[in-house]
N, C-alpha and C positions, 0 to 999 in steps of 0.2 A: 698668495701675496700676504704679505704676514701686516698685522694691525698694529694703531699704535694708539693708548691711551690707557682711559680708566671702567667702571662700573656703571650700576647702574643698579635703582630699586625695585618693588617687585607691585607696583602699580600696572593693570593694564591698557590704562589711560594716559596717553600725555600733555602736557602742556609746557613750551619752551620756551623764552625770550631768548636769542641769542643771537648768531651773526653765522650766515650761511654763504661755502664758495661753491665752482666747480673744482675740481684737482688741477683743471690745466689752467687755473686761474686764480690761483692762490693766495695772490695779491690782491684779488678785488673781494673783500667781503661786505652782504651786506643783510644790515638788521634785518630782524623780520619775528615772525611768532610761528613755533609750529605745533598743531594738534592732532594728537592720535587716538581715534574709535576705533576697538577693535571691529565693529560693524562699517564704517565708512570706509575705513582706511586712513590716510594722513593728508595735513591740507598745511600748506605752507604758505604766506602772508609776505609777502619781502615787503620792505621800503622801497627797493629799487630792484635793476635787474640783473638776474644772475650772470647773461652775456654781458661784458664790456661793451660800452656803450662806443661804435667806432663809424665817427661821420665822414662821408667823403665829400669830395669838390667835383661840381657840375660848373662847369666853365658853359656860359652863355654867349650868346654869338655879339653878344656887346661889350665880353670879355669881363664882364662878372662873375664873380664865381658864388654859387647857389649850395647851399650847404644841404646833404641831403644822409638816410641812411636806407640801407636794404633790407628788405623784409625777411624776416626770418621763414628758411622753409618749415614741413612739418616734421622732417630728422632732426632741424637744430632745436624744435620744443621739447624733443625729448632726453631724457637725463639720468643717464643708467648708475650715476651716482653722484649725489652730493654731500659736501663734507658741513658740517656744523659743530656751533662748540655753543656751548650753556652751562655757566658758572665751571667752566675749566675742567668738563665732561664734554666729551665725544660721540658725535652721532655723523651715524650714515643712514642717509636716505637713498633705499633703492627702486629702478624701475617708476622714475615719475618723467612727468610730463607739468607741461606749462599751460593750464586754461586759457591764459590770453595773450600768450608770446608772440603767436603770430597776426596779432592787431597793434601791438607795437610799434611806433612809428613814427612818433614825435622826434626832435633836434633834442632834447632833453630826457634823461631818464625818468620810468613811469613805474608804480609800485604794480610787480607781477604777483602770480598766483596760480600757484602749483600742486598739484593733485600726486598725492605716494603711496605705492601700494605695500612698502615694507619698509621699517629702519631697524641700524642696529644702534643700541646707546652702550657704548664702552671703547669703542673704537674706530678706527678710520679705516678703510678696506677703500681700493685704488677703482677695481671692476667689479662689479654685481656680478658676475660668471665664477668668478674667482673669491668668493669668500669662504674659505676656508676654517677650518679645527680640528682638533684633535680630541676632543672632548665636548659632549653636550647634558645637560642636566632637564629632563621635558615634567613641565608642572601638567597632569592630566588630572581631568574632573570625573570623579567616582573610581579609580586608581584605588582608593585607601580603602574605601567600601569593597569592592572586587577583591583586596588581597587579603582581605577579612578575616584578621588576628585579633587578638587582644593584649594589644600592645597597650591599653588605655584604659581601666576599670574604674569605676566610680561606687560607692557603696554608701546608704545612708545606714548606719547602725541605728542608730535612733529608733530608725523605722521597721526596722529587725530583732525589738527585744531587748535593746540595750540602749535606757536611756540612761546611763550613765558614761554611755560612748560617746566618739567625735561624731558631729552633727554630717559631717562628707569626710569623705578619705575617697582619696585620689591616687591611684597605684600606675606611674609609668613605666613600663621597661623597653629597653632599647631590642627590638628582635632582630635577631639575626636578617642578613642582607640574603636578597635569592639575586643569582647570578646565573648566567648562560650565556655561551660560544656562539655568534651567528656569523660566518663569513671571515671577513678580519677584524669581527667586531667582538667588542667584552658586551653584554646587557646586564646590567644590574638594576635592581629594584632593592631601594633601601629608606630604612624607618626613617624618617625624622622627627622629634620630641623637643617643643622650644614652648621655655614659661613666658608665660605673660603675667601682664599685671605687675603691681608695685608691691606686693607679696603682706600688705599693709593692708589697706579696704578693699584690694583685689587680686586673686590670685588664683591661675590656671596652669593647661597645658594645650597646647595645638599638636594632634598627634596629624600627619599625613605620611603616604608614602610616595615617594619621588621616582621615576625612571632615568639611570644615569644613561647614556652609549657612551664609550670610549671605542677607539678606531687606535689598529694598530701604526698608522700611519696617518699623516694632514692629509683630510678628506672634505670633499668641499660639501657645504651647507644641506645640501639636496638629498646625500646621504644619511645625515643623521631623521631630517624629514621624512622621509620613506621609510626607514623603521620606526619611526615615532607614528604614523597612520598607521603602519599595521597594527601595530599594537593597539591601538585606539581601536581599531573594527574587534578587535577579537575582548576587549572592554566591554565596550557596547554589545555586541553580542552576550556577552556573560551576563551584564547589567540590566539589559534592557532598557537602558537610557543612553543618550548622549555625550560618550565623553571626547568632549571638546579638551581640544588641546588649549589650555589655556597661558602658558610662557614655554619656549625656550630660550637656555643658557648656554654658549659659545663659551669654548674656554680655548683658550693658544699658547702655546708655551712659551710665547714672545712674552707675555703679558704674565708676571707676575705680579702677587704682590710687596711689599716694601712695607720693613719696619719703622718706625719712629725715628731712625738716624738715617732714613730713605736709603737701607740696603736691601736688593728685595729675597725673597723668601720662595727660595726655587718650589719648594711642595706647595705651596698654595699661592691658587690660579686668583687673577683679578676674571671676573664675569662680564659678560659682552649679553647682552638680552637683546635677543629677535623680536620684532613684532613685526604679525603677517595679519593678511586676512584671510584666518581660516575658512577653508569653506566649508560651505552650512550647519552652521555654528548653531544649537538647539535655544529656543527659547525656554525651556524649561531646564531651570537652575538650582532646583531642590534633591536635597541627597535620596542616595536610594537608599530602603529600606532593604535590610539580607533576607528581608521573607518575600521579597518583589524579586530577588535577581534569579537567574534561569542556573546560573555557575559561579562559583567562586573559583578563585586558581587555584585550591588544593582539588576542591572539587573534578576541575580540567584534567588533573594529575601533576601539578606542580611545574616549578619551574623550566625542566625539560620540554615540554611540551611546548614552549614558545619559543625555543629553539626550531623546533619542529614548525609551528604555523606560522616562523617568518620566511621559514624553505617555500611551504605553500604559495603564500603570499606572492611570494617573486615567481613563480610557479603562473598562479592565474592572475596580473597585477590588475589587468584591466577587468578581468570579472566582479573578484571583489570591491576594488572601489566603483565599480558602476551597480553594485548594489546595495553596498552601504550609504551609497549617495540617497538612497530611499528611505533609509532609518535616521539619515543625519539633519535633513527637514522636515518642517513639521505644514509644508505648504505644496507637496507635492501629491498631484491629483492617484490615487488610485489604479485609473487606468496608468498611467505610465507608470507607476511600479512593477504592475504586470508582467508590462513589455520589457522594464529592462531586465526583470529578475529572468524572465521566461529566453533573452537574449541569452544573459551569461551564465542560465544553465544548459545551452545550445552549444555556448561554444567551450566551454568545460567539461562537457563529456567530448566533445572532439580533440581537446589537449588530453584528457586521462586514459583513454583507450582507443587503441585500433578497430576497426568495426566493418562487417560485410556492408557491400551497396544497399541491402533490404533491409540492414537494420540502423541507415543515417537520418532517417527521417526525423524531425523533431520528438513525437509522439514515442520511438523506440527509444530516444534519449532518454528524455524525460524518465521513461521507466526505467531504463540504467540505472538513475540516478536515486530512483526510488529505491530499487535493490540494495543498492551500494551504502543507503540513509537506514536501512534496516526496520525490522517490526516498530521502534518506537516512532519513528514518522507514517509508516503504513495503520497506527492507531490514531490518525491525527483525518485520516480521507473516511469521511462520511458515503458510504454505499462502496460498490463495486472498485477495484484501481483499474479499470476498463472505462467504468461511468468516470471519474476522475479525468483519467489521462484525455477522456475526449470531450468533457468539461476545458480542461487549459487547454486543447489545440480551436477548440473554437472559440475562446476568450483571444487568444492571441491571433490567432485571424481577420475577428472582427476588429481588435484593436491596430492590427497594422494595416487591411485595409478597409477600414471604415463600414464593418460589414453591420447590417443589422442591430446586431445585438449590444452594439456599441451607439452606432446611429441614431436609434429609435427610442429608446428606453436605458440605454447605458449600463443594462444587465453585466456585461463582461466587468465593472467595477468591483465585486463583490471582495468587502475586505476579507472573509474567510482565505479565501482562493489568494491575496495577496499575503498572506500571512504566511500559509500551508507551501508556498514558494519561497517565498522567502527564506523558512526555515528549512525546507528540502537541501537549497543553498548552502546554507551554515552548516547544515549538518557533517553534510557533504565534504566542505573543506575541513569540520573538525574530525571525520571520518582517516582524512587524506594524514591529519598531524597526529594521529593514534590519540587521540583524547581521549581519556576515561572512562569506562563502557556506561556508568552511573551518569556520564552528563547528559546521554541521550534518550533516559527514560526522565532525569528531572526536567526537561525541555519540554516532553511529551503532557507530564503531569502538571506543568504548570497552570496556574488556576487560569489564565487569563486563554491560554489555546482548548483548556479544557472548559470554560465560558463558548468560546465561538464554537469548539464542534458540539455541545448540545445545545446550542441556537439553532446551527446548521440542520439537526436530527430532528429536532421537533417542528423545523419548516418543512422538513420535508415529510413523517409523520404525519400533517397538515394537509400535505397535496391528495 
C-alpha cells in the first residue's frame, strides 16, 4: 500500500499537537497531543473521540423517544491504524488501542485516551499489515565502534613536539562503503561524516556508520526488522554491549523529494522514521571502548561473513533470539539464562546434525557442540569436559524442575556456567558462518572470561 506525505527528524522522542482520524473516517478529525517514549511506547490525548459519535432513538412506551448510544465492544477499542497530521507532517499510528473507549457513554462527546505501540512520521499507510518499502536506513548503537576504522583522526601537535603547530587537526575521510548479497537483499554499511558547529567559536565532525538494506522488490516492514535484529545480535556479540537499534528509516519510491519549484527529484527519497518499542533495550548507553570488544568486523573476516551469519540467523531464528534476549537485559535472573541458553543449544544441535538414539540426549548435545566451538572454548571449562558437561545437566535439571540445587541454595545460578553457555552458543553460530579462525581465541583471551575462569580455578583450588 503505497504512503503518502513528507519526513521526519532524527529525535527519538516525540511530542505532537496536531489532529488525529480513523482512514474510514476521514472527515472526523480531532485535536489532541501525541507522545512518544522509546521506553513506554506512544500515548495519545484526543479532545474528543476517534469513533463518530452516532446516537440512536429508544422510543418509550409513552411514545417518547430516549436518546441513547452503544457501548463500544473491546474489537472497536482497537486501532490497527490511525492517520494524524502535525504542522503539515504525517504520521501513522500503529497497533493502538483505546484506555477508555469502552467506558464511553455519555449523549455527548468525552476526551479519549489511547495507548501505541509503533508510529511512522512521514507518511500515511491504510493497514499496519501492509506497510511497506523498498529501502530502509537502521541507526544501531556501537555499529561505528564494531566497524572500527579510522575514518576520524584527531592529533594534538602541540603536544608532539611542535609548538609551533596547530593546537588540533582534525583528519576526516570518507571510507569506503562494505556491501553484501543476503536473499533479495543489498546490505550495505556506510560511512557518514557531517560538521557541526558554526565553524566560528565551534567546529567539528560526527563520524558514524549507518546500516542501509535495500530490497530488490516492495517488501513489507517485518523484512527489513528481521535483518536489522540479526545483525544487532551478531554487534553485541562482537561488542559485548547492547546495541540497541536506536531509529529506522523507510523509504518508497512513491515518496520523493521536490525541488524549490516542487518538481520532485526521482534519486532522492523523502524518509518515513519508524518508532517501535524495541525490546529490551539496555540501560547502559556509554560507548564501547575497542580494547573491551571481543571482535571487530574485520577481525570476524569482513564483510562476507555477514552474508554468511544472516543465512545462520534464519537457519536457528528462534535460538538465537531466545538467547540474545539474555544479553539484551540487564534485569534477567541468572537462572533463566541458564535454561534458555541450555534450551537453544538443545535444539541447535537437533536442526545441525542427524544423530543415533544414544547420542540425543541433552548431555551428548551439549558435547557436540563443545566439539564443534573447538580448543578455544574447551580452554574456557575449569577441570574435566566430563565434570562440565555433568555440572550443566544438573544446573539444567535443577532449574526446570525445581530440583535441590536451585531450590535450597540457588547454586545452579553460577554466572560462570552462564557465560561459558552462552559463549559455547556464539561460537557455535560463528563456527556455522566460517568466522575467522583469530575471533575464537580473541573470545577465549578476553580479560573479562579469563577473569571468571581463574575465579572459578582458585575456588576450586580452595575446596
Amino acid at each position: 500500500m503505497a504512503p503518502r506525505s513528507t519526513n521526519d527528524g532524527d529525535n527519538q522522542s516525540l511530542d505532537a499537537l496536531g489532529y488525529w482520524w480513523l482512514p474510514d473516517h476521514e472527515d472526523h478529525k480531532v485535536p489532541g497531543r501525541f507522545t512518544w517514549d522509546p521506553e513506554k511506547g506512544g500515548d495519545l490525548d484526543l479532545l474528543g473521540e476517534l469513533i463518530p459519535l452516532n446516537l440512536k432513538d429508544n422510543v418509550l412506551a409513552s411514545g417518547r423517544v430516549q436518546k441513547y448510544r452503544e457501548r463500544r465492544t473491546k474489537l472497536q477499542n482497537q486501532f490497527s491504524v490511525i492517520h494524524g497530521v502535525v504542522r503539515q507532517q504525517a504520521y501513522t499510528l500503529l497497533n493502538s488501542f483505546s484506555l477508555n473507549g469502552i467506558d464511553l457513554s455519555g449523549l455527548e462527546e468525552s476526551p479519549e485516551h489511547v495507548a501505541t505501540n509503533g508510529v511512522l512520521v512521514g507518511a500515511w499507510y491504510i493497514d499496519s499489515d501492509d506497510v511497506e518499502a523498498d529501502r530502509a536506513i537502521v541507526h544501531m548503537r556501537h555499529l561505528t565502534e564494531w566497524i572500527d576504522t579510522d575514518s576520524l583522526i584527531t592529533r594534538h601537535p602541540h603536544l608532539d613536539g611542535d609548538p609551533d603547530g596547530p593546537y588540533v587537526t582534525i583528519t576526516a575521510r570518507q571510507a569506503p562503503t562494505f556491501s553484501a548479497r543476503f536473499a533479495d537483499t543489498e546490505i550495505r554499511v556506510f560511512n557518514e561524516l557531517e560538521p557541526t558547529g558554526d565553524r566560528h567559536i565551534h567546529s567539528g565532525v560526527n563520524h558514524s556508520w549507518r546500516l542501509a538494506i535495500a530490497a530488490d522488490e516492495m517488501s513489507r516492514l517485518e523484512k527489513f526488522t528481521d535483518i536489522a535484529t540479526d545483525i544487532r545480535a551478531l554487534v553485541t556479540i562482537g561488542t559485548g554491549k547492547t546495541a540497541d537499534i536506536e531509529k529506522v528509516v523507510l523509504q518508497h519510491p512513491n515518496l520523493a523529494r521536490h525541488n524549490l519549484a516542487g518538481q520532485p527529484i526521482p534519486k532522492f527519497r523523502d524518509d518515513i522514521t519508524y518508532y517501535s518499542r524495541w525490546s529490551h533495550r539496555s540501560i547502559d548507553t556509554e560507548p564501547v571502548e575497542r580494547r573491551e570488544m571481543y571482535f571487530n568486523l574485520a577481525q570476524l573476516g569482513g564483510p562476507d561473513v555477514i552474508t554468511r551469519w544472516l543465512l545462520i540467523a534464519a537457519t536457528y531464528p528462534t535460538e538465537l533470539r531466545r538467547v540474545m534476549a539474555t544479553r539484551y537485559t540487564d534485569t534477567m535472573y541468572l537462572e533463566d539464562r541458564i535454561s534458555n541458553t541450555c534450551a537453544a543449544l538443545e535444539s541447535f544441535d537437533e536442526v545441525r546434525r542427524t544423530v543415533q538414539k544414544g547420542e540425543a540426549t541433552f548431555k551428548e548435545r551439549v558435547r557436540a557442540s563443545v566439539a564443534n566451538a573447538g580448543p578455544p572454548f574447551a580452554s574456557l571449562i575449569v577441570g574435566t569436559l566430563d565434570e562440565w558437561l555433568t555440572s550443566v545437566v544438573r544446573a539444567r535439571n535443577d532449574l526446570a524442575h525445581h530440583g535441590a540445587g536451585f531450590r535450597l541454595n540457588a547454586t545452579a545460578g553460577e554466572h560462570l556456567l552462564a557465560e561459558q553457555l552462552y559463549w559455547l552458543f556464539a561460537m557455535n553460530l560463528l563456527r556455522e558462518a566460517e568466522a575467522g579462525s583469530g575471533v575464537f581465541e580473541r573470545i577465549a583471551d578476553h580479560r573479562e572470561l579469563q577473569w571468571l575462569v581463574r575465579q572459578a580455578r582458585e575456588g576450586r583450588d580452595a575446596e
